[in-house]
C-alpha positions in Angstrom: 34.9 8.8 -9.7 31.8 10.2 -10.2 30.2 7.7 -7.7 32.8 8.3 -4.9 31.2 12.3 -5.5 28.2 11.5 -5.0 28.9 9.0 -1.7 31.0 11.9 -0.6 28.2 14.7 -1.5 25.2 12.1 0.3 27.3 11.8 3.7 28.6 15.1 3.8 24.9 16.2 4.0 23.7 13.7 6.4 26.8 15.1 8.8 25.5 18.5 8.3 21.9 17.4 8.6 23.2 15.7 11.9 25.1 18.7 13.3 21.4 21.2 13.3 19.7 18.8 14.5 22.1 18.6 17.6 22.9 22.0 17.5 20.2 24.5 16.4 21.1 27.1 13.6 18.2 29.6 14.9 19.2 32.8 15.5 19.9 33.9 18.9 18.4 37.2 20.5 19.2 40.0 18.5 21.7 38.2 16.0 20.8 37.7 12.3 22.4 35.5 9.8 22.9 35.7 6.1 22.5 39.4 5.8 24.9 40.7 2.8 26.6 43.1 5.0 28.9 44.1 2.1 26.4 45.0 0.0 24.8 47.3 2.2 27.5 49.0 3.9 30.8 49.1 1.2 32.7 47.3 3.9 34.4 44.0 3.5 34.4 42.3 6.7 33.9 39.0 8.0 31.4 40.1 10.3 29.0 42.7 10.5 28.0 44.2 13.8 25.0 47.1 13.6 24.2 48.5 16.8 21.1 50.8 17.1 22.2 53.6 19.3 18.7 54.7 19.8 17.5 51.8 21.4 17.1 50.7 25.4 16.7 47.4 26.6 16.7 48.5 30.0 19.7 49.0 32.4 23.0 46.4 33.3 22.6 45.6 36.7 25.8 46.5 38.5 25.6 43.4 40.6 27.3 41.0 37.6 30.8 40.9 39.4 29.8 40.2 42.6 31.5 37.0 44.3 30.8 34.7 47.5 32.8 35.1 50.2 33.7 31.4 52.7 34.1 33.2 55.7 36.2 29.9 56.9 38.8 30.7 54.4 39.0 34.1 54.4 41.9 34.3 56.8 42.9 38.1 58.0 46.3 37.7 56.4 44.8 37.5 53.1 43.0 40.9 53.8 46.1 42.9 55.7 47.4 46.0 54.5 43.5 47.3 54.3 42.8 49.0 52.0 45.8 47.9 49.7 45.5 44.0 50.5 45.4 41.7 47.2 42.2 40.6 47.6 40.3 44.1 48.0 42.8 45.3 44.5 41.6 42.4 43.1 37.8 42.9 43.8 38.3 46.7 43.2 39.3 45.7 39.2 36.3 43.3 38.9 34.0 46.2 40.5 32.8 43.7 42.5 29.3 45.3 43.3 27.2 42.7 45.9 29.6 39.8 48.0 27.4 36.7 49.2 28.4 36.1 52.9 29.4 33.9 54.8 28.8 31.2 51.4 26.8 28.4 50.4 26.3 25.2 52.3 28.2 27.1 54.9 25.0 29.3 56.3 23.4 26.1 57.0 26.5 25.5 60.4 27.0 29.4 60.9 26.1 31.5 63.7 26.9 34.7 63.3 27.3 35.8 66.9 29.3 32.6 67.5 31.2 31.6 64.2 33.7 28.5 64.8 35.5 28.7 61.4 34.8 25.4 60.4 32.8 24.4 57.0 30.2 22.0 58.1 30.4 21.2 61.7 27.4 23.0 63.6 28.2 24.6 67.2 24.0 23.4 67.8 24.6 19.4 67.1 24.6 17.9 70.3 27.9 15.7 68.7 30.0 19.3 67.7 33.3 18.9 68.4 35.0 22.1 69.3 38.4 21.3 69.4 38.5 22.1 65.8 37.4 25.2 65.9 39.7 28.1 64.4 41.3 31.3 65.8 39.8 34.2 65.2 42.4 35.3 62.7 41.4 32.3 60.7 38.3 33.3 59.4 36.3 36.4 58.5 33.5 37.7 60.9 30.4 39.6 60.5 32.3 42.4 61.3 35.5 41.7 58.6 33.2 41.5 56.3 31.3 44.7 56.5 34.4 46.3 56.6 34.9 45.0 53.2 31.8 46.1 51.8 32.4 49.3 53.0 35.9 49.7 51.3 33.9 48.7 48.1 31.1 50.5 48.5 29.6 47.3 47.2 25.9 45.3 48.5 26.1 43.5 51.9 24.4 39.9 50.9 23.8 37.8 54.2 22.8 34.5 54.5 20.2 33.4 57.2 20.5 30.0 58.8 17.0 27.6 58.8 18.5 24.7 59.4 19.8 24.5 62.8 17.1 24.7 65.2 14.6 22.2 63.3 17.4 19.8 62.6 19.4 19.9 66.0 17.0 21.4 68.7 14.2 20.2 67.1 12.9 23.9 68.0 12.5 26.1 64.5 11.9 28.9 66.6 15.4 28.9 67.9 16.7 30.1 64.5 14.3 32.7 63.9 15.2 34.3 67.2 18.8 34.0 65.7 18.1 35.3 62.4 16.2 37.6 64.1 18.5 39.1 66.1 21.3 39.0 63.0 18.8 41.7 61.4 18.4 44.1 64.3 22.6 43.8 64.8 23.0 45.1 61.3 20.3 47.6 61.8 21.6 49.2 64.6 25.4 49.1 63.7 24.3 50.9 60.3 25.3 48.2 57.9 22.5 49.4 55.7 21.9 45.7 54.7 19.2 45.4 52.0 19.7 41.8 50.9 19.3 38.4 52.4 19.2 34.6 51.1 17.1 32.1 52.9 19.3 28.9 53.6 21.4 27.5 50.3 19.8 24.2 48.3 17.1 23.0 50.9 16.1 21.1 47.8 19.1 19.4 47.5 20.2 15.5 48.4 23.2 16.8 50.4 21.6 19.4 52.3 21.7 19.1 55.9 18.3 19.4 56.1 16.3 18.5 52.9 13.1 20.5 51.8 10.6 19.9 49.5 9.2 22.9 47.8 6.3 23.2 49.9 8.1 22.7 53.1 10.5 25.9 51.9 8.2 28.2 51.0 6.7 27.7 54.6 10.3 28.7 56.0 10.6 31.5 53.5 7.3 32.6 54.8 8.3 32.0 58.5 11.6 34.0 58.2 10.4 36.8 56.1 7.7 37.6 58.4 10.4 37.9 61.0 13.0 39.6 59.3 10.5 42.1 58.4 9.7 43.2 61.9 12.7 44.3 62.2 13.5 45.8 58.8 10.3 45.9 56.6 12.7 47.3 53.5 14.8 43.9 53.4 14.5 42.5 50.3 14.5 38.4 50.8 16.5 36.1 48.2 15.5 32.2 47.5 17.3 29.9 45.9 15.4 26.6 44.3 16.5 24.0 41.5 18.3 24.8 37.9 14.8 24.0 36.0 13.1 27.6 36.1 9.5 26.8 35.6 9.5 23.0 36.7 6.2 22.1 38.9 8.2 22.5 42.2 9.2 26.3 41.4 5.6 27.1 40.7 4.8 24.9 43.8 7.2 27.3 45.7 6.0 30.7 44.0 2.5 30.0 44.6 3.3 29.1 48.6 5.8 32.1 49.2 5.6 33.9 46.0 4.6 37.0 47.9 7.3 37.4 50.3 10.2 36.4 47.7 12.1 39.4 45.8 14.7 37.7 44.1 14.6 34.0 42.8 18.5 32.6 42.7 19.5 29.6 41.0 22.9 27.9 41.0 24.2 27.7 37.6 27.1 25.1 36.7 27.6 25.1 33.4 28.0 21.0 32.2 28.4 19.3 35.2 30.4 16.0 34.8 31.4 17.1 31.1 32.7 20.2 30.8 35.2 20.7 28.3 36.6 23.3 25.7 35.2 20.7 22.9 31.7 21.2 23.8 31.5 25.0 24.9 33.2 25.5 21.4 30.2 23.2 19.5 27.8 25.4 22.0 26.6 28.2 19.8 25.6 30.1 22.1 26.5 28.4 25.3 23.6 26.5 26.8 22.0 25.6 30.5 21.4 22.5 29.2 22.5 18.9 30.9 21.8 15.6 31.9 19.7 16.7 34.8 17.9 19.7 32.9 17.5 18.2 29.2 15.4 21.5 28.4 18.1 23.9 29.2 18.2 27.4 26.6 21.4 29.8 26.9 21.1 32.0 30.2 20.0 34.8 28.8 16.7 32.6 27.5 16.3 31.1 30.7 16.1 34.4 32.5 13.5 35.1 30.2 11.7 32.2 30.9 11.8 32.8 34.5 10.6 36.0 34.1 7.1 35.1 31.9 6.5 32.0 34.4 6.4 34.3 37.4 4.8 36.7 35.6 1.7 33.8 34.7 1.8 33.2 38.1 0.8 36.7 39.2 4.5 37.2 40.7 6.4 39.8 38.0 8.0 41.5 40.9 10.4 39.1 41.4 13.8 39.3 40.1 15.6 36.8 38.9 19.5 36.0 39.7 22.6 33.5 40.3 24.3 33.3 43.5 26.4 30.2 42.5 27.9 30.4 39.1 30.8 28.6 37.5 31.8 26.4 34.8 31.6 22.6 36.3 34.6 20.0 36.8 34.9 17.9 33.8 34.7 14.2 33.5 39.0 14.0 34.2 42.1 16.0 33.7 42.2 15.2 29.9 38.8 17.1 29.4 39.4 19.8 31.6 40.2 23.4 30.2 42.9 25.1 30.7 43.7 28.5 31.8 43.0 30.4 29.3 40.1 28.5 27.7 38.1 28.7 31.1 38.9 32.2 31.5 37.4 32.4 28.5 34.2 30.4 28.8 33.6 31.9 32.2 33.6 35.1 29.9 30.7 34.0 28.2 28.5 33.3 30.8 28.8 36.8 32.5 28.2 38.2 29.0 24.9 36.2 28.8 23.7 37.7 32.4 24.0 40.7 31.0 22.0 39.9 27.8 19.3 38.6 29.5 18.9 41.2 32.5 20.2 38.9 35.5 19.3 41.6 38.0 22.7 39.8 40.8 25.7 37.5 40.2 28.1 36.0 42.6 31.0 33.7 41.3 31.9 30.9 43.5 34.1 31.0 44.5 37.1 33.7 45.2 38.8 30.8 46.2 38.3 27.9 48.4 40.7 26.3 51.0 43.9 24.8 50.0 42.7 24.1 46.4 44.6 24.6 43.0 41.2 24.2 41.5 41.5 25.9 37.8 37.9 26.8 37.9 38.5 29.1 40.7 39.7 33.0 40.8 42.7 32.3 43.2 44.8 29.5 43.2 44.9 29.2 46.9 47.5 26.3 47.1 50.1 28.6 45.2 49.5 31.9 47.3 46.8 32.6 45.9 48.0 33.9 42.4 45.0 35.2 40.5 44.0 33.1 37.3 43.1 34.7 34.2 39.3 35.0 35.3 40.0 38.2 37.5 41.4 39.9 34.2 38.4 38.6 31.8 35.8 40.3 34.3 37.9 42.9 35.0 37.7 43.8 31.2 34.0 43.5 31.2 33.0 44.9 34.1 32.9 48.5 32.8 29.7 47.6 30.3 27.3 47.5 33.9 25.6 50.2 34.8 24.9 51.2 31.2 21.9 50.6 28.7 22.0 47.6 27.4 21.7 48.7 23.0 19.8 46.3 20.6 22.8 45.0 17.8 22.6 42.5 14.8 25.4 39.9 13.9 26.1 38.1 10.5 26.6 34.9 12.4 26.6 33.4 15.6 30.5 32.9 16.2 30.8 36.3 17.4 28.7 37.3 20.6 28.1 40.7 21.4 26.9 42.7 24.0 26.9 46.7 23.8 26.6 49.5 26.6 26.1 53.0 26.8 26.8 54.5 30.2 25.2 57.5 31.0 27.9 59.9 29.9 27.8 58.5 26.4 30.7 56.3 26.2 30.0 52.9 24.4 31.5 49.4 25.5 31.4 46.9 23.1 32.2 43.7 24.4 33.0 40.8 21.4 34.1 37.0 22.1 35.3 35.4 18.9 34.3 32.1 18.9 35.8 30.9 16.0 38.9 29.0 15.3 40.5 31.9 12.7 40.9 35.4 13.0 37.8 37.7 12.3 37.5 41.2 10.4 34.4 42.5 12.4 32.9 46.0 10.9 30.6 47.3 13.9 27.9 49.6 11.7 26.9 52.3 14.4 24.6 53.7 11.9 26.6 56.6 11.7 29.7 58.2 11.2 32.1 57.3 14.0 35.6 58.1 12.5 35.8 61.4 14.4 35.1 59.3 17.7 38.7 57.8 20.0 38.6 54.1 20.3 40.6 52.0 23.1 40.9 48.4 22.9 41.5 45.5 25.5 42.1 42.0 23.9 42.3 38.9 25.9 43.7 35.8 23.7 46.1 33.1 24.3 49.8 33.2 24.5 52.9 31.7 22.2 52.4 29.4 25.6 49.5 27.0 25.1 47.2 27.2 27.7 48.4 31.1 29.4 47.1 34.3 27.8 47.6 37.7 27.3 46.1 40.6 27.1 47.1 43.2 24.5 46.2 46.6 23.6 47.5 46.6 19.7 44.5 45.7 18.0 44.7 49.1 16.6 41.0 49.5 15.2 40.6 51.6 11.9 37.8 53.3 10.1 36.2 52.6 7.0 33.2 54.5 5.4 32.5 55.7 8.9 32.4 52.0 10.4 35.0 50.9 13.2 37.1 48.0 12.1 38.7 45.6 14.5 40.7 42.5 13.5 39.6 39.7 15.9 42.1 36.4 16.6 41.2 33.6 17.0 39.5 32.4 20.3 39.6 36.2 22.0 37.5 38.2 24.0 37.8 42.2 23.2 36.3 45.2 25.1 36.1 48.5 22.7 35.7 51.9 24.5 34.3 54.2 22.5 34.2 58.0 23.2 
């Protein structure tokens, strides 16, 4: 018997040993672990959650929500009824402050003056085919679009097309006269357009046109110098590869560096093996994957970003995502459901805000005829909104604020607090943690006199759908708020 212990004891640690190497116990930013919470506070909780009130780690960008826009599948029935349509209610909930426009690999076939509606198929190759082009109700013009913006009051982000005239007229010119002429339209017409991305993945295999970085940061310089002749305030996006300080970024900083304002990257979370297993062993949820071995969490890697520019004599370049989503999984089997993705997708806009992601877009609102689960709208059921419109809709409140400094007793509960200007505090905590969690947040002082509203997203008595409850019904002990986490849940306290 007392050998079996020992066996038992010997491979018990060798599992455990196993597990930190795999997944590292170091503390993330501003958690702590093994603090005696209890002691310290007369509270018996779980968790522990002390927030320093006085602190500022600069402000939320407002920009977190934003999504991309296909202007091939954004039909004018799905927008009718302005301002009351579906689509603008739902964007309004997520205050949806920047929409990427007309998309991703899209820009590289669109023409703004001249939009077909189809995905891929460019109006410049000599081969074009436009038989299949769509009626103008079918898709959403410059035009559609602004007017959306304006009902939001949210950024105009416009995508410039570098790829048709080198690859189809052999004549690069020919798109800078386009793009050119894009700029001076929105000038003149008021759009008030501040933002605009340089092509989409030029350093990709599939792209139309393929770049290297060298080869890009010549077009970046090329079409900044001419968007700036006509509006010398635009602010120019580029978009380069998931690895943040690989050789080829710093080969592209150092050739356009100058005229970039904000570096995007598109960030997948797991392609090929996505599943609820993995986000759950994820602690905190990491960039890492087969292609980029070195990946931190997001908040890390926006800090990464930010130091190798900085090196490079480039700190006034912002960092952001303009393609963000959790990836497909390896088959049906692996891929989360409703609920989980909801809440995994939660995670990732939480770590934005952490790490001072300056612009977001989700791709996408929806795409096509697809069903995809990944996606905001299931656009082969009439569009009926998945649960990810309701999770962002719950944080989106915490941007615009200061971002406060907190502690945590572990790492199963991820934080993130904000305090708008008018004083009110959002807490937002995702319990990642297979039981129910008593979580004491520790304000440093008394906050019994204060009123509390609470917003909890967890899954149903249906496995896989959700629901989001108000009866969490947070309490007070020795001037600390008390809330009672489930299992699995994402909650958003309102303090006032």
């Amino acid at each position: 018997m007392k050998l079996q212990t020992t066996v038992l004891f010997l491979l018990l640690g060798a599992f455990l040993q196993a597990c930190e190497q795999e997944y590292p116990t170091a503390p993330v930013v501003g958690v702590t672990t093994g603090t005696d919470e209890e002691t310290e506070t007369g509270v018996d909780a779980d968790i522990t959650v002390t927030v320093d009130l006085n602190s500022d780690n600069g402000r939320i960008s407002d920009m977190l929500t934003g999504v991309n826009l296909l202007y091939c599948f954004e039909r004018d029935a799905l927008w009718a009824g302005d301002p009351d349509s579906k689509m603008l209610n739902y964007l309004k909930r997520m205050k949806s402050g920047v929409l990427r426009y007309p998309g991703g690999k899209i820009v590289e076939a669109w023409h703004w003056d001249n939009p077909n509606g189809q995905f891929s198929q460019d109006s410049w190759n000599p081969a074009y085919n436009p038989s299949n082009d769509k009626a103008d109700t079918e898709f959403m013009d410059l035009e559609e679009y602004m007017a959306v913006v304006r009902e939001l009051n949210a950024e105009p982000l416009i995508g410039i097309n570098i790829t048709s005239g080198k690859k189809w007229k052999n004549d690069v010119q020919a798109s800078v006269a386009e793009a050119k002429a894009l700029v001076q339209h929105c000038v003149d017409n008021g759009y008030g357009v501040k933002y605009y991305y340089i092509g989409n993945e030029p350093y990709h295999t599939g792209a139309t046109l393929q770049l290297s970085a060298d080869e890009y940061g010549e077009e970046i310089n090329r079409f900044a110098a001419a968007i700036h002749e006509i509006d010398p305030d635009a602010q120019i996006v580029a978009n380069w590869d998931r690895n943040v300080t690989a050789a080829n970024m710093g080969k592209l900083l150092n050739k356009a560096g100058q005229n970039i304002d904000i570096m995007e990257i598109h960030w997948y979370w797991s392609w090929g093996t996505a599943s609820w297993d993995l986000w759950k062993s994820q602690i905190p949820m990491s960039a890492k994957n087969q292609w980029y071995t070195g990946g931190k969490p997001h908040y890390e890697e926006v800090q990464k970003f930010n130091e190798f520019a900085k090196k490079l004599g480039y700190d006034h370049i912002k960092f952001a995502s303009l393609e963000w989503n959790i990836a497909p999984s390896a088959n049906e089997q692996s891929t989360p459901n409703k609920f989980q993705m909801a809440l995994m997708q939660s995670e990732m806009l939480m770590q934005f805000m952490e790490g001072g992601l300056c612009m977001a877009t989700f791709w996408p609102l929806h795409y096509d005829n697809s069903s995809d689960i990944r996606y905001m709208l299931d656009a082969a059921n009439g569009y009926e909104p998945r649960y990810t419109i309701d999770v962002f809709a719950m944080i989106a409140p915490l941007q615009g604020g200061t971002l406060l400094s907190r502690t945590t007793t572990t790492r199963e509960l991820y934080t993130i607090v904000s305090k708008a200007d008018d004083g009110t505090i959002r807490v937002a905590m995702l319990n990642k943690n297979f039981a129910s969690r008593k979580c004491a947040l520790n304000f440093k002082e008394d906050f019994s006199g204060k009123t509390v509203s609470v917003e909890c997203f967890r899954e149903a008595a249906t496995a896989g759908e959700a629901q989001i409850t108000t009866d969490l019904e947070p309490t007070f002990e020795n001037g600390m708020l008390i809330v009672d986490m489930p299992s699995y849940s994402l909650a958003v306290l309102t303090i006032k």
